[in-house]
Backbone bond lengths (Angstrom), bond angles and torsions (degrees), N, CA, C in turn:
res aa  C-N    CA-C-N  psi(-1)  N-CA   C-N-CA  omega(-1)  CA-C   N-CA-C  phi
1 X - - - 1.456 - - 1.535 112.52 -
2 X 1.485 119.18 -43.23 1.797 109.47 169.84 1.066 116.03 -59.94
3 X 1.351 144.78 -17.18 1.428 146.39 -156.48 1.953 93.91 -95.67
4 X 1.501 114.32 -35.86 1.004 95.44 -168.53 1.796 99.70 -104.07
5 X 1.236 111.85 9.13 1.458 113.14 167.38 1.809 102.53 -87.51
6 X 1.067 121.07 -38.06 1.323 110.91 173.08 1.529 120.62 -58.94
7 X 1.246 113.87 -46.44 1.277 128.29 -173.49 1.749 105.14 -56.70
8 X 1.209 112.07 -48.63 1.453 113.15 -174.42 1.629 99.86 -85.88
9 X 1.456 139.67 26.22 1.045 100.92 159.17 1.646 122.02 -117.99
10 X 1.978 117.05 17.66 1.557 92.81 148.90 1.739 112.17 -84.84
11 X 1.185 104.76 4.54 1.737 107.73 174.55 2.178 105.52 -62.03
12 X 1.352 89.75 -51.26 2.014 102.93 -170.19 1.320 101.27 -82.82
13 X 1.346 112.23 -13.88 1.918 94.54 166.99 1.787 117.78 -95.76
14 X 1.072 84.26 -16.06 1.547 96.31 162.14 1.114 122.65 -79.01
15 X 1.216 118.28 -49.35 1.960 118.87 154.49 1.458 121.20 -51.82
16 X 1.817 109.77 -34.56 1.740 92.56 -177.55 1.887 94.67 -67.79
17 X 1.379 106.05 -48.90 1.380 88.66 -155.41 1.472 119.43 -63.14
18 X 1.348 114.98 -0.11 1.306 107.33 -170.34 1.556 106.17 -104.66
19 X 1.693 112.83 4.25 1.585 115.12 -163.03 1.600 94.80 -127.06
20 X 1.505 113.21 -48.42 1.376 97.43 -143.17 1.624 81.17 -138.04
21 X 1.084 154.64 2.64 1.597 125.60 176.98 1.160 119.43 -77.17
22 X 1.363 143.31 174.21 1.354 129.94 -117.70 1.563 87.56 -100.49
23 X 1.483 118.47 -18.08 1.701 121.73 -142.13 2.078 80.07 -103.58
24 X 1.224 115.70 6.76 1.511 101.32 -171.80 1.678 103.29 -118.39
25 X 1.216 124.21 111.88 1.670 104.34 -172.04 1.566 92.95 -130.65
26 X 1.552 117.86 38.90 1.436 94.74 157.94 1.535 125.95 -97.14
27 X 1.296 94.90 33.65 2.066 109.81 -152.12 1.410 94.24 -123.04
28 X 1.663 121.54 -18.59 1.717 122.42 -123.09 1.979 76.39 -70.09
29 X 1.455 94.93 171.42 2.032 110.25 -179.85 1.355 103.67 66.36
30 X 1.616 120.00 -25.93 1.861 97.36 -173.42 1.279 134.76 -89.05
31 X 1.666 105.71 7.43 1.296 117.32 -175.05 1.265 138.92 53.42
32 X 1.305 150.50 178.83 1.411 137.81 179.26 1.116 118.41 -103.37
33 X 1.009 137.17 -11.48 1.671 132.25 -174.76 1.485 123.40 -66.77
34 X 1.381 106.67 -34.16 1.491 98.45 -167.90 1.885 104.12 -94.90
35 X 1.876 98.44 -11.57 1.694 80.19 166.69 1.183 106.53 -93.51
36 X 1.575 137.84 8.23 1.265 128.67 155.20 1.342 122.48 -68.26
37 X 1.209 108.59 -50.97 1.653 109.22 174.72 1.756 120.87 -57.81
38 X 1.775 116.62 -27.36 1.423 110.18 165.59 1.651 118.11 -72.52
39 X 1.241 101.55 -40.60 2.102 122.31 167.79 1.466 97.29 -31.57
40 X 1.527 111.14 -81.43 1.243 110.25 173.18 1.429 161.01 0.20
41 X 1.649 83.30 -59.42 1.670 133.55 -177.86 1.246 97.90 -57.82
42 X 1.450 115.33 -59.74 1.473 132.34 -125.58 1.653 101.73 -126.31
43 X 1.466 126.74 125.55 1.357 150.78 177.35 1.799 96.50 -70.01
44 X 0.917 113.30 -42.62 1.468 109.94 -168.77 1.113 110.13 -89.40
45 X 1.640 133.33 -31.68 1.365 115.79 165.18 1.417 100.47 -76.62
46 X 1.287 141.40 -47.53 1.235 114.02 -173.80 2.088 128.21 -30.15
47 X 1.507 85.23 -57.67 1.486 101.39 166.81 1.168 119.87 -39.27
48 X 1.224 116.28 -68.11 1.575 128.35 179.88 1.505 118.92 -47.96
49 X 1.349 108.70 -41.75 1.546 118.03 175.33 1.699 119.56 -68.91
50 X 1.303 87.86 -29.73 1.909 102.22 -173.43 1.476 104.69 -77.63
51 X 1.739 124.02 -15.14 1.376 145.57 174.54 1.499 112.92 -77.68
52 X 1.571 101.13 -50.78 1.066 96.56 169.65 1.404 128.92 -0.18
53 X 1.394 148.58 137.62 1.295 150.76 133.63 1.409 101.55 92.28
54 X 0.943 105.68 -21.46 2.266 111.75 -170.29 1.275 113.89 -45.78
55 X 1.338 123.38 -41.06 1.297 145.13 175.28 1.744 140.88 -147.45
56 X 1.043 122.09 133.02 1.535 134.78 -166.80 1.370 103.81 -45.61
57 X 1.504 102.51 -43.80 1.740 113.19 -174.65 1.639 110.61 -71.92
58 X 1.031 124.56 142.04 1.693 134.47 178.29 1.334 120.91 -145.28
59 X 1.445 116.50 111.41 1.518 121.41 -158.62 1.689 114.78 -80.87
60 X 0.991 142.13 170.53 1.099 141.54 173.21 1.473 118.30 -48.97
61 X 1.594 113.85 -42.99 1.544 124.63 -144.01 2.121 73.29 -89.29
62 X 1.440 128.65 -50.61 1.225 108.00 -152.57 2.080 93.66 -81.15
63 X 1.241 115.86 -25.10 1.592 97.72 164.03 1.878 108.42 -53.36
64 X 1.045 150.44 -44.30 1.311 153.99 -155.54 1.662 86.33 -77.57
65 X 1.285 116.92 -42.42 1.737 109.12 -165.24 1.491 103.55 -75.05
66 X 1.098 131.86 -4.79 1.497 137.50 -159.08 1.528 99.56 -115.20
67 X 1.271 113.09 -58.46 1.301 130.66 -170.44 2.237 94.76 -55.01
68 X 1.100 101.74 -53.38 1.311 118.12 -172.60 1.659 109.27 -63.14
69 X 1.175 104.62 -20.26 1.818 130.04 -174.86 1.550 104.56 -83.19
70 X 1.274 111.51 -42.65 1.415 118.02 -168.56 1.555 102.35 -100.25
71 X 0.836 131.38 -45.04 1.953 141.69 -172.93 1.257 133.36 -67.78
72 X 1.998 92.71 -37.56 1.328 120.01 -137.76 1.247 143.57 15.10
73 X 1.720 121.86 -165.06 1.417 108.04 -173.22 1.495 140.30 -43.19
């Protein structure tokens, strides 16, 4: 169980910052749980979230994984 709590956490800092840190308020009232439970779900947001912040540059395919994260299908 630590091995896979480590693993998911540049995944949950990539989710706070993109859901809930103080500087992000297009989320504010929706809390974190239920985009944890889709995060979860999904191999590709995990990825995408664990990317998060790594670099200035952002390709098309990981805007579509985000966009698809927030909108959905």
């Amino acid at each position: 169980m630590p091995e896979m709590a480590e693993s998911l956490r540049p995944v949950l800092l990539g989710l706070h910052a993109f859901t809930g840190c103080d500087s992000t308020s297009a989320f504010r009232g929706k809390g974190e749980v239920i985009p944890i439970r889709i995060l979860l779900k999904s191999e590709k947001f995990k990825k995408a979230f664990s990317l998060l912040g790594s670099s200035w540059k952002v390709n098309d395919s990981f805007l579509e994984v985000m966009e698809l994260f927030v909108c959905g299908p």
